[in-house]
TORVEX-912886 format. One record per residue (C-alpha): z, x negated, y negated; residue in one letter. Coordinates in nm, 4 decimals, always signed. Example, Ala and Ser with C-alpha at 12.3 -4.5 7.8 and 13.67 -1.06 7.14 Angstrom:
BEGIN
+----------+----------+----------+---------+
:       up :     east :    north : residuo :
+----------+----------+----------+---------+
:  +0.7800 :  -1.2300 :  +0.4500 :       A :
:  +0.7140 :  -1.3670 :  +0.1060 :       S :
+----------+----------+----------+---------+
END
This chain:
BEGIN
+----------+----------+----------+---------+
:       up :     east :    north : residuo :
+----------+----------+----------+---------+
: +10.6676 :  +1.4353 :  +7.2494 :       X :
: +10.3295 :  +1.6078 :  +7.3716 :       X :
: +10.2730 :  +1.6212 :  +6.9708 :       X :
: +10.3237 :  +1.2499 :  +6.9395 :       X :
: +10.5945 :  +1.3665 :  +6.6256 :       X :
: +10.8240 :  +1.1379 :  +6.8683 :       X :
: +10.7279 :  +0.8366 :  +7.0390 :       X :
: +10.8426 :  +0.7541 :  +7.3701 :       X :
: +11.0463 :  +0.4925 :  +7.2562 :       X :
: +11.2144 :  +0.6490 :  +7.0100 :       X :
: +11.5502 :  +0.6052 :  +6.9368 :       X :
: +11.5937 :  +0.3239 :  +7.1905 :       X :
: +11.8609 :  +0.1438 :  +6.9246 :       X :
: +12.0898 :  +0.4088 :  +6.9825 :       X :
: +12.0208 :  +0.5103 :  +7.3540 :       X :
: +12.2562 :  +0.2394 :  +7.4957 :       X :
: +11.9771 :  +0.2092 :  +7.7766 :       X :
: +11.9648 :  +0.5733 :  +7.8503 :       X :
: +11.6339 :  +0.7200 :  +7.9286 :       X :
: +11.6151 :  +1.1240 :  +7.8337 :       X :
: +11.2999 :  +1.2550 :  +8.0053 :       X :
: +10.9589 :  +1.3320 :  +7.8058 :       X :
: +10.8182 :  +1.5612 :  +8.0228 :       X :
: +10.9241 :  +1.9067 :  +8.1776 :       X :
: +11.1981 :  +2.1738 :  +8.1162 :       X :
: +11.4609 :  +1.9135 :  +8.1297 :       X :
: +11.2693 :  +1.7254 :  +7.8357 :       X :
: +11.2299 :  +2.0525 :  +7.6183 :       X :
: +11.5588 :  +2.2232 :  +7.6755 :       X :
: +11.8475 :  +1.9699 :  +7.7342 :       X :
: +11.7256 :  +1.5983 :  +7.7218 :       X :
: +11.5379 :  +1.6488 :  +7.3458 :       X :
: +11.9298 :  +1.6906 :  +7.2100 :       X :
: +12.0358 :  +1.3234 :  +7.3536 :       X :
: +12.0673 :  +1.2229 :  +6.9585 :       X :
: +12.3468 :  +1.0203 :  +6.7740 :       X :
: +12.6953 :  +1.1083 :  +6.8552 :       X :
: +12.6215 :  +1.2802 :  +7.1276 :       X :
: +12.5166 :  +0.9514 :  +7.2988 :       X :
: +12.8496 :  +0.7891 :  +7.2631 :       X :
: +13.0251 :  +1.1655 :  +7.4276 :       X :
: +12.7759 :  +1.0825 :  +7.6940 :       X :
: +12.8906 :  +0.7095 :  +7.7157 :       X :
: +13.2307 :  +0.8163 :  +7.7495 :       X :
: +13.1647 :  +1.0977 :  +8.0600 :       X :
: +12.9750 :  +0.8591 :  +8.2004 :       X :
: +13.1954 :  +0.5222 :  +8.1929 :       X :
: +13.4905 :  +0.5596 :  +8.0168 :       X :
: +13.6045 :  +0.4755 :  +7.7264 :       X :
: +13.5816 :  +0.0857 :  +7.6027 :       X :
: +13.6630 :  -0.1606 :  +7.2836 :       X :
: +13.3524 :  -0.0834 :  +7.1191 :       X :
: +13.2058 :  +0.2307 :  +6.9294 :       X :
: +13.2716 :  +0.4834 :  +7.1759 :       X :
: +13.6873 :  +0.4322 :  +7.0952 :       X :
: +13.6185 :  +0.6225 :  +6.7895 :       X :
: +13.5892 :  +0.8896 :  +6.9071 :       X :
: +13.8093 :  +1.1869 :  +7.0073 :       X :
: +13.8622 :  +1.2429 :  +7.4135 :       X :
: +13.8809 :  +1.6739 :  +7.3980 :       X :
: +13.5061 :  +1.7185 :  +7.4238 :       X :
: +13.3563 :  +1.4373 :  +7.6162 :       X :
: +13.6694 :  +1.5707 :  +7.9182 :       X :
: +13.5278 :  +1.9102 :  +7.8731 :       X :
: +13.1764 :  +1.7951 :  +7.8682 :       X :
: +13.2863 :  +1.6526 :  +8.1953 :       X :
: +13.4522 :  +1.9173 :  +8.3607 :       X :
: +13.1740 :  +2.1683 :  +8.2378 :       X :
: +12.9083 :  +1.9525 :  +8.3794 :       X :
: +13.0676 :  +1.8510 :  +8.7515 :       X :
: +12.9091 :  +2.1744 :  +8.8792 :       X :
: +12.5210 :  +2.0698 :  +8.7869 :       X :
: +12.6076 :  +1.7406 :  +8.9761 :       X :
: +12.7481 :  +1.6146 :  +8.6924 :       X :
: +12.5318 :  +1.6672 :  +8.4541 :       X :
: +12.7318 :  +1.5395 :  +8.1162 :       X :
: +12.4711 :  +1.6131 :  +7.8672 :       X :
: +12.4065 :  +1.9334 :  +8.0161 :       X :
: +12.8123 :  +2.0074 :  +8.0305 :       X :
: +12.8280 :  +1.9141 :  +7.6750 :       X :
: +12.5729 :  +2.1575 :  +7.5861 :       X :
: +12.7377 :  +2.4294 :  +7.7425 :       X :
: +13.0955 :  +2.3351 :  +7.5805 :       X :
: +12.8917 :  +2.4094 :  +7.2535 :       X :
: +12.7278 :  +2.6903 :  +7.3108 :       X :
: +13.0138 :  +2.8815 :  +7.4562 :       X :
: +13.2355 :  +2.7801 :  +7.1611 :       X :
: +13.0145 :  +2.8581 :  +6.8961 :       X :
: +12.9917 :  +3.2381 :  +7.0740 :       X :
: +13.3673 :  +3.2385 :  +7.0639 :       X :
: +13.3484 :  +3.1180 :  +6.6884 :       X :
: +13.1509 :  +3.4217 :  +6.5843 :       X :
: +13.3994 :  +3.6724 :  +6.8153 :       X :
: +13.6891 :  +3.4826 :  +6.6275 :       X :
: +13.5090 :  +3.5021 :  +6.2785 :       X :
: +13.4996 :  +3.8823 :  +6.3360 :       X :
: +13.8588 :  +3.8822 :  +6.4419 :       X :
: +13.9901 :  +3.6708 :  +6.1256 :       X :
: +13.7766 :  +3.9087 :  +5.9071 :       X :
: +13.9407 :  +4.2384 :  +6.0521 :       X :
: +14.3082 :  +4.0350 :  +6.0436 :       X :
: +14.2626 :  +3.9894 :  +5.6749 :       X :
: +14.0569 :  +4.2581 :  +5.5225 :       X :
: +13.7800 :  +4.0700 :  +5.3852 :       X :
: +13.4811 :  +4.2405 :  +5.4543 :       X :
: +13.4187 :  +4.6123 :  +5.6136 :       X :
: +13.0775 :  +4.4610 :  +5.6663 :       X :
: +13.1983 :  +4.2706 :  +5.9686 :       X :
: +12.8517 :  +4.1595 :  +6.0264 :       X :
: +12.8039 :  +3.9969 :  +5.7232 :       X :
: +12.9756 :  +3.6727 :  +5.8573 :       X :
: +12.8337 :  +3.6035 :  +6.1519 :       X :
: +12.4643 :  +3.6541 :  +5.9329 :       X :
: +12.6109 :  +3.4123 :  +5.7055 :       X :
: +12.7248 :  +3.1321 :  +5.9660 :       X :
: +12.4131 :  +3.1363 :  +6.1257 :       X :
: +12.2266 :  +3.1032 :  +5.7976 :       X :
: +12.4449 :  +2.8376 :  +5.6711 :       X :
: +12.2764 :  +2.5064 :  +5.6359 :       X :
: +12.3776 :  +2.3168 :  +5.8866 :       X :
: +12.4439 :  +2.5877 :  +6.1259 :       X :
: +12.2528 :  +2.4027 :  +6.4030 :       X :
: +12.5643 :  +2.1471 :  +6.4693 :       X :
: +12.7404 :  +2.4097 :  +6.5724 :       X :
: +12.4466 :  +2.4545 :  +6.8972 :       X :
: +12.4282 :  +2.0753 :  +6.9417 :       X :
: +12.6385 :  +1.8543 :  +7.1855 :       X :
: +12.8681 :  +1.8117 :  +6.9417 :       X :
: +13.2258 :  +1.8909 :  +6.8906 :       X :
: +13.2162 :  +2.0909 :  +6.5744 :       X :
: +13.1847 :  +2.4274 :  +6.7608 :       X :
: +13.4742 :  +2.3056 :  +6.9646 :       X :
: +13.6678 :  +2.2533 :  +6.6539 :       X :
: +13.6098 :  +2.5593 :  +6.4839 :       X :
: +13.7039 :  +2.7615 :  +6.7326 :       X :
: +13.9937 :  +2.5867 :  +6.7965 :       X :
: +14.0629 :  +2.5912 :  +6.3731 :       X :
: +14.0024 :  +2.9962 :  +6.3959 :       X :
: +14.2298 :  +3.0447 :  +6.7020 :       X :
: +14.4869 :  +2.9378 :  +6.5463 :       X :
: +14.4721 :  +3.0262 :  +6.1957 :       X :
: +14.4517 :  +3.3821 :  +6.4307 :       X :
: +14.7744 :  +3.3152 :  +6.6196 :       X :
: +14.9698 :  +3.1931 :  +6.3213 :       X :
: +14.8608 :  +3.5089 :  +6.1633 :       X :
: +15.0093 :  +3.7437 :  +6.4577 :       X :
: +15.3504 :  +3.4694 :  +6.4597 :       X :
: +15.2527 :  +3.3084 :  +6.7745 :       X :
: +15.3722 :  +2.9865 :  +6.7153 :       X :
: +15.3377 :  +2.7972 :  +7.0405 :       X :
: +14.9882 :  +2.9125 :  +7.0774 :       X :
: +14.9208 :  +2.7596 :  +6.7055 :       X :
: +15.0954 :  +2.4534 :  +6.7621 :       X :
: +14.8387 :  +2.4390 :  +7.0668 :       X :
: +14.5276 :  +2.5105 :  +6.9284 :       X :
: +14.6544 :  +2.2628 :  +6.6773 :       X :
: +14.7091 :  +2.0172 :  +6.8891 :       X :
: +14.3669 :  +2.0332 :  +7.1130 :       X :
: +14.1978 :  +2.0042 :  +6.7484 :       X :
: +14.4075 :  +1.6934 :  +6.6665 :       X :
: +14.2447 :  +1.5580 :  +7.0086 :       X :
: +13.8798 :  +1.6873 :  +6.9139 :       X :
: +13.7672 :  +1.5230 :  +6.6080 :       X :
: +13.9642 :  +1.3555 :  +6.2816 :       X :
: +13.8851 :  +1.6611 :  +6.0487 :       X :
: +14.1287 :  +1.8651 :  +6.2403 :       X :
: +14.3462 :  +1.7247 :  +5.9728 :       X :
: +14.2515 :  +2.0118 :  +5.7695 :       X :
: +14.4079 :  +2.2620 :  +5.9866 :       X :
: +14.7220 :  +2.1296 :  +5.9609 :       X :
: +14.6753 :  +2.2033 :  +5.6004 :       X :
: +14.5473 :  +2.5199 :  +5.5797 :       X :
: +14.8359 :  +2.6069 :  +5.8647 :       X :
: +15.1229 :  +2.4284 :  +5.5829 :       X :
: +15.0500 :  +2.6077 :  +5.2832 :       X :
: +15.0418 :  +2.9419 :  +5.4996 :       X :
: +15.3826 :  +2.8255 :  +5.6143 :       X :
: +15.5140 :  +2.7515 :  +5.3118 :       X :
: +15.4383 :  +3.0704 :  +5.1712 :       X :
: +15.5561 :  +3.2701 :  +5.4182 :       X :
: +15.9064 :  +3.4856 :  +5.2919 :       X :
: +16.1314 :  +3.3003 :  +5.5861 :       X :
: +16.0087 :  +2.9725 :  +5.6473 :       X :
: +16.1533 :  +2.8329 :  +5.9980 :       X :
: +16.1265 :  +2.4976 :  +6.1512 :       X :
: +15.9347 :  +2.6360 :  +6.4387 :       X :
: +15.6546 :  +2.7586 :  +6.1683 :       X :
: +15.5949 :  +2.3855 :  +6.0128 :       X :
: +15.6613 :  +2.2736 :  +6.3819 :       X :
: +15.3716 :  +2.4697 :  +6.4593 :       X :
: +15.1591 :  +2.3579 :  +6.1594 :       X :
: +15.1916 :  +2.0187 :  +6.3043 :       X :
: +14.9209 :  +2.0442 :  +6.5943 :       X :
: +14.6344 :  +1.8408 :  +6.4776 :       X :
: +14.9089 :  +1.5909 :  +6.3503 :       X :
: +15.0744 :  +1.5311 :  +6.6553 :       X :
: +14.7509 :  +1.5330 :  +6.8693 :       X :
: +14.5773 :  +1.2946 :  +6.6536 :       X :
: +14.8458 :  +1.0421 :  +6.6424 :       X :
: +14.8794 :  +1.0940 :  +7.0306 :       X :
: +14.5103 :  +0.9881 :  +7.0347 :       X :
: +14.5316 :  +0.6732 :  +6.8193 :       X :
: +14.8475 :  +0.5416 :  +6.9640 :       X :
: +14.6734 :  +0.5666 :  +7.3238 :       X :
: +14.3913 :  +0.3018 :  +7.1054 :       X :
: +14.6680 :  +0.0976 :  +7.0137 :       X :
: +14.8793 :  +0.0964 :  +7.3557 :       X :
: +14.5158 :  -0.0264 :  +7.5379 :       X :
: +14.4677 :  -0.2825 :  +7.2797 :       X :
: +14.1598 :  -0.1382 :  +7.1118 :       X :
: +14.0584 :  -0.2477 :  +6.7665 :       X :
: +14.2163 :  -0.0492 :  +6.4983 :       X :
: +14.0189 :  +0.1998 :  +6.4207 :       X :
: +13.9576 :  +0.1800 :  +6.0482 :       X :
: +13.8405 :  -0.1987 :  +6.1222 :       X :
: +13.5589 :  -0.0324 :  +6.3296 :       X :
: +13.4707 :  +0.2618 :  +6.1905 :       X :
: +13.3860 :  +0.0106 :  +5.8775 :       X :
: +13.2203 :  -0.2702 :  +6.0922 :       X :
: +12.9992 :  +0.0087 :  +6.2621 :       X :
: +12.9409 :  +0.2888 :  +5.9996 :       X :
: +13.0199 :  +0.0778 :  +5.7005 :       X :
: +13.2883 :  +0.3616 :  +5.6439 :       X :
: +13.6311 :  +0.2831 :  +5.5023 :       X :
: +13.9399 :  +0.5256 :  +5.5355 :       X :
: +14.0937 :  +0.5679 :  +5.2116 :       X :
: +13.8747 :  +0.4383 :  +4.9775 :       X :
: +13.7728 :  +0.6935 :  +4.7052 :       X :
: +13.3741 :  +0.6844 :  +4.6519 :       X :
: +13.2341 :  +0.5374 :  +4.3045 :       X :
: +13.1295 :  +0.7572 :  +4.0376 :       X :
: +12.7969 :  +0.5633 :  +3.9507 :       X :
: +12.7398 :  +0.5844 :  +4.3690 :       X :
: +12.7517 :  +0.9700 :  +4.3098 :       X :
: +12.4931 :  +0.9867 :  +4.0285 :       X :
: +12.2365 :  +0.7719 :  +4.1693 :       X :
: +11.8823 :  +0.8672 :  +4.2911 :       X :
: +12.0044 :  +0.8205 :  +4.6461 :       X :
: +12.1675 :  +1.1725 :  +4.6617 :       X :
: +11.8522 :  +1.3361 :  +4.5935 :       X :
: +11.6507 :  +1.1239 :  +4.8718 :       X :
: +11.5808 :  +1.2923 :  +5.2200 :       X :
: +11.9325 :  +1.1700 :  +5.3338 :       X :
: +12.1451 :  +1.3083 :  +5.0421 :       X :
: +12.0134 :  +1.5855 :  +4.9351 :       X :
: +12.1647 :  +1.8475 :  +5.2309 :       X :
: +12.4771 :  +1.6972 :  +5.1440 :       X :
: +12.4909 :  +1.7375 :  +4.7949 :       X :
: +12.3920 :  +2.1460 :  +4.8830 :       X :
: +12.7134 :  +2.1450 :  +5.1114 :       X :
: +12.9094 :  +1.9937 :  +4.8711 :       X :
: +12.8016 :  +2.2424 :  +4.5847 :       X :
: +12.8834 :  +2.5983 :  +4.8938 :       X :
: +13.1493 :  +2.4268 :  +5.0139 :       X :
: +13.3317 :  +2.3786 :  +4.6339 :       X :
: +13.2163 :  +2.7591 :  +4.5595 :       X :
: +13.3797 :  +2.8969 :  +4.8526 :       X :
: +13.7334 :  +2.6851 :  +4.7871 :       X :
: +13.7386 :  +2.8455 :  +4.4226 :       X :
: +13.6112 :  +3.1867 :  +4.5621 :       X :
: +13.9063 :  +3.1362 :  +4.7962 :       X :
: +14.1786 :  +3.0308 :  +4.5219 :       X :
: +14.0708 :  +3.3081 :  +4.3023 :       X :
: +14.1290 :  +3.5725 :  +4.6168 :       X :
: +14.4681 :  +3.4231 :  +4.6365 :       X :
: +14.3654 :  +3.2746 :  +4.9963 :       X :
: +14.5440 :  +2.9468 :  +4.9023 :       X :
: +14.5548 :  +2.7970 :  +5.2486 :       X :
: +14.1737 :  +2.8667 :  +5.2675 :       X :
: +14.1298 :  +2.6969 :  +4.9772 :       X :
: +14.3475 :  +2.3945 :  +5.0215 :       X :
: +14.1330 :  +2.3411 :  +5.3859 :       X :
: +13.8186 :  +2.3804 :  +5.1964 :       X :
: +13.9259 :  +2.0891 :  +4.9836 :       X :
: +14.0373 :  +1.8784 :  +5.2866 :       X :
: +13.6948 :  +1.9680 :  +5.4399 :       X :
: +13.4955 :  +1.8319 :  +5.2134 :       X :
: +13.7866 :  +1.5299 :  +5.0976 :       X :
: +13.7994 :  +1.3486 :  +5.4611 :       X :
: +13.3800 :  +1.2637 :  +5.4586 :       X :
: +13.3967 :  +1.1773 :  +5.0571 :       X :
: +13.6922 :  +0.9603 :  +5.0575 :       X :
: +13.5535 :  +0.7844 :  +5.3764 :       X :
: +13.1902 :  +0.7788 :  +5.2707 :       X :
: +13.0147 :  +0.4118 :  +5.2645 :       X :
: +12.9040 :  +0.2660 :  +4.9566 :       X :
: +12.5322 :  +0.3586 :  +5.0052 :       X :
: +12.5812 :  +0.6389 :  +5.0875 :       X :
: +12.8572 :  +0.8523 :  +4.8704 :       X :
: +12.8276 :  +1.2376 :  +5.0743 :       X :
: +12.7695 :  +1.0522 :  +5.4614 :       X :
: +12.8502 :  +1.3307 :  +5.6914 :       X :
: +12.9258 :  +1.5912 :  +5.4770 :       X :
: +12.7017 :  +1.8755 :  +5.5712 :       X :
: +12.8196 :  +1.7947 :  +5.9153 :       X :
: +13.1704 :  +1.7659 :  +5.8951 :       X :
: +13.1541 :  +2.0975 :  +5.6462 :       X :
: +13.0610 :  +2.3337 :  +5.9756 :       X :
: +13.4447 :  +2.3566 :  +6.0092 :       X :
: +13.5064 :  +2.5111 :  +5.6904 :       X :
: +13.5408 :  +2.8780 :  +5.7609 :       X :
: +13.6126 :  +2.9808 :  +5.3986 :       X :
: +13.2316 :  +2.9005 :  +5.3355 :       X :
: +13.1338 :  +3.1374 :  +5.5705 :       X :
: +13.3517 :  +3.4396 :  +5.4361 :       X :
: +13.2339 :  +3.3263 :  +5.0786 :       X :
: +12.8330 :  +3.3225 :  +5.1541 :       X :
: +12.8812 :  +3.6850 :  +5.3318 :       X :
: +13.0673 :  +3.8102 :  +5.0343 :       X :
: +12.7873 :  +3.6425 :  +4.7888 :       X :
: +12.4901 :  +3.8093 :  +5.0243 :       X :
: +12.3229 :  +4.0539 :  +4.8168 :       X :
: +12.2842 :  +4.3849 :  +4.9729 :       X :
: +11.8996 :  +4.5785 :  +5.1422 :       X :
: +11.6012 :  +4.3842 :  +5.0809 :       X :
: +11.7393 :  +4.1084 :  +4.8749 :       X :
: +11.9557 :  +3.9822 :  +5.1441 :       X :
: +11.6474 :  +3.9419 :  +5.3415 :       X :
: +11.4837 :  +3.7571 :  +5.0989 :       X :
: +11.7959 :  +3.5456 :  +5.0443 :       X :
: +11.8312 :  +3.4085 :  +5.3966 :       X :
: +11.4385 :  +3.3046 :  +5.4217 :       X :
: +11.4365 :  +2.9721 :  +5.2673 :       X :
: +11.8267 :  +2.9295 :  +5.4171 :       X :
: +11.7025 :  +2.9374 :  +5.7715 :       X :
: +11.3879 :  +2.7463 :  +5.6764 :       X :
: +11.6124 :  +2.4427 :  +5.5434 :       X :
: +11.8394 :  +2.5242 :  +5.8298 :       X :
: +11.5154 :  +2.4774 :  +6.0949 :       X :
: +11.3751 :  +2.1790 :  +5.8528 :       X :
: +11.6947 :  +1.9711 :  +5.9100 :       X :
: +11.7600 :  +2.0779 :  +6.3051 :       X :
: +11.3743 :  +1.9253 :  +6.2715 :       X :
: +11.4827 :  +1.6254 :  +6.1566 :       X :
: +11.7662 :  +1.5528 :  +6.4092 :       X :
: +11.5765 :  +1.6168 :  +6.7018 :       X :
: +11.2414 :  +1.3737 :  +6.5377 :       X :
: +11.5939 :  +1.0827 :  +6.5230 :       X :
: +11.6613 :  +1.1717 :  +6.1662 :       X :
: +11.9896 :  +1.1153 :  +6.0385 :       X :
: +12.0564 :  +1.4276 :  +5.8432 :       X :
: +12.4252 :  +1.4864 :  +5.7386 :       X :
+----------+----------+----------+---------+
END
């Protein structure tokens, strides 16, 4: 603000009449990430839930955001912020867990390098539930690992409540079930999480009379579930615009890392990779083919493990994650000037 890069006014449009401050610590450190979604989790802490916008989205982090915030006087934004940035410190404990579970890398911290320098890395520090997600995604892709099925079917389910891409654990978690030697109910039972606490979410919309929520996820974002984006949408000059292009970079990891995956025989990494990046594509708005995707991709672990393995070694590595954490700081620039970015 003191640089004039953002107006005082900005973002009024999407500030439902909420005024961050502009001045201070509180402007510089909590109130500068009051951006996008992270309004509507705010809406919700603050009053509820309602038949507009804010129904779309999923209860788990705007009730933690809640509870994690009563002790600052109830501070939502500032809970919010804290459900982040404690989950993305348990994502990179878990990442380092799933790596020694599975063998992948004696270079343990490889991954962690690699997460940080991913693209959109940042989402994983903003009030948003991505961090949230992934944690919950690793913990139990963990538990199902060590045959704790309860605690999968959990973590499944609290992901099924967080955000609609949990939908690609329950795939990664059937196709490990399905290749396991003895496959019991209780394993596909436990695969079943995000199912079961998505469909616990959306019949709650439907028993309060809320509109359905494909009608308004199309009348607000333009989105439509189910409908497979055009071809000649893809190869347009839009993709390549200030919008598209971070997308079409995600798309391009996120495909290497599902075929890095298939061809280490990691098939439910692979098959989760593909859901990853499926749910934003075959959702996307007509203007717009890749909407979302470099946000929505956060969640797909097998990137991470792919990028550390790709990292080359000394001095090169060095020079490899420059320009990654310059386009990683370019578009965490962007979000906090109101840019749209992913």
């Amino acid at each position: 603000w003191r640089a004039g890069l953002i107006l005082p006014g900005a973002g009024q449009r999407w500030l439902h009449g909420m005024r961050p401050a502009v001045e201070g610590a509180r402007a510089a450190l909590i109130d500068i990430w009051l951006r996008w979604d992270t309004v509507q989790y705010l809406r919700i802490i603050q009053s509820g839930y309602g038949p507009d916008d804010r129904s779309a989205y999923f209860p788990l982090y705007p009730q933690l955001g809640k509870i994690f915030g009563a002790p600052f006087g109830g501070d939502g934004l500032l809970g919010l912020l804290l459900v982040s940035n404690l989950a993305a410190i348990g994502c990179f404990l878990m990442l380092d867990q799933l790596a020694r579970a599975t063998g992948m890398s004696t270079d343990h911290l490889r991954i962690p390098v690699a997460t940080v320098f991913y693209p959109a890395a940042f989402f994983l520090l903003v009030a948003y539930p991505h961090s949230l997600l992934l944690l919950l995604i690793l913990a139990a892709a963990l538990a199902q690992r060590q045959g704790r099925m309860t605690l999968t079917f959990i973590c499944g389910l609290m992901a099924g409540l967080t955000h609609a891409t949990g939908l690609a654990l329950a795939a990664l978690l059937l196709v490990n079930t399905w290749r396991m030697r003895e496959r019991r109910l209780t394993g596909f039972l436990g695969a079943l999480g995000p199912v079961f606490g998505m469909a616990a979410f959306l019949g709650w919309r439907a028993w309060v009379g809320y509109p359905p929520i494909g009608e308004l996820i199309g009348e607000v974002w333009g989105r439509s579930i189910g409908v497979i984006m055009e071809l000649q949408g893809v190869l347009t000059a839009r993709i390549w615009l200030l919008r598209g292009w971070p997308n079409v970079l995600v798309l391009g990891l996120g495909l290497g890392a599902a075929f890095w995956s298939y061809r280490r025989h990691r098939y439910g990494w692979a098959v989760m990779q593909a859901v990853v990046l499926l749910i934003p594509i075959l959702s996307a708005p007509g203007f717009e083919p890749l909407a979302g995707l470099a946000r929505y991709a956060v969640i797909g672990f097998p990137t991470y493990f792919a990028l550390a393995h790709w990292l080359p070694p000394g001095r090169a590595r060095r020079l490899a994650l420059v320009p990654a954490a310059g386009v990683n700081l370019f578009l965490c620039g962007l979000f906090l000037l109101w840019g749209f970015v992913g």
